[in-house]
C-alpha positions as a printed NumPy array, in Angstrom:
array([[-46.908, 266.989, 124.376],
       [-49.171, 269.824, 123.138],
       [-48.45 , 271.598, 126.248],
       [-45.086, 271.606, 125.62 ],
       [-44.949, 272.94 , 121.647],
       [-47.501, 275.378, 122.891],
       [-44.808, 276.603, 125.766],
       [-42.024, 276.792, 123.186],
       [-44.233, 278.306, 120.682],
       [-44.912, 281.066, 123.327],
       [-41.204, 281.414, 124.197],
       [-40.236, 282.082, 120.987],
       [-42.787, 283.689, 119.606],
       [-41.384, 287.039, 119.417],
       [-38.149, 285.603, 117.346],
       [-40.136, 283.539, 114.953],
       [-42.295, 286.712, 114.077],
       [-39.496, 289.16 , 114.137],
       [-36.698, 287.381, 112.177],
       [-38.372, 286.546, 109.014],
       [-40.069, 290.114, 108.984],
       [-36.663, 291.517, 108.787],
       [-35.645, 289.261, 106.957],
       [-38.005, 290.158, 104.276],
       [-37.532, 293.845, 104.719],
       [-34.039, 293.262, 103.762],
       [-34.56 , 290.921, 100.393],
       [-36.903, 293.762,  99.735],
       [-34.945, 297.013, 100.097],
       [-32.486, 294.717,  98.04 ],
       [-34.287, 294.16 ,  95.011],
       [-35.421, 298.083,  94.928],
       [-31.933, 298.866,  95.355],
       [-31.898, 300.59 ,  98.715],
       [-28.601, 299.121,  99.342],
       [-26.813, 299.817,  95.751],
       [-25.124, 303.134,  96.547],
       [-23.374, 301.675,  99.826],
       [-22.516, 298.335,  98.288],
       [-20.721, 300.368,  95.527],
       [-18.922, 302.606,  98.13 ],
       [-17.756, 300.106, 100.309],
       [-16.57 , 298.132,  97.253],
       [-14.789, 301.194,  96.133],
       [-12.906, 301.753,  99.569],
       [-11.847, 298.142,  99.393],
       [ -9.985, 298.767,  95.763],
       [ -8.254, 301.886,  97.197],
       [ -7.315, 300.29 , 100.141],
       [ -5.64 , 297.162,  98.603],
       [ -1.805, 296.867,  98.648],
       [ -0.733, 298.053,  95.089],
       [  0.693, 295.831,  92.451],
       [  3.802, 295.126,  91.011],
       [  4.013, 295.833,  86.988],
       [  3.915, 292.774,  84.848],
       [  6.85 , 292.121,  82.552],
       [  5.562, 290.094,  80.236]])
């Protein structure tokens, strides 16, 4: 039993160190605001590119 958790441990070793490193590099450059100026242009592109709107009569 040991022999086997130690085989699976060793096959995915690489993805259980590598995915919550990036992970965490992400959640970081997210709360120093790496990511603020592209979230607001690709927000911006998505208002210009929606279909425009018909007036209201109200």
């Amino acid at each position: 039993m040991w022999q086997t958790i130690k085989q699976q441990i060793q096959q995915w070793g690489t993805v259980l160190l590598i995915a919550p490193s990036i992970a965490g590099l992400v959640i970081l450059g997210s709360n120093a605001g790496l990511f603020r100026m592209l979230e607001w242009a690709s927000q911006d592109q998505l208002f210009r590119l929606r279909p425009k709107e018909s007036v209201d009569e109200r």
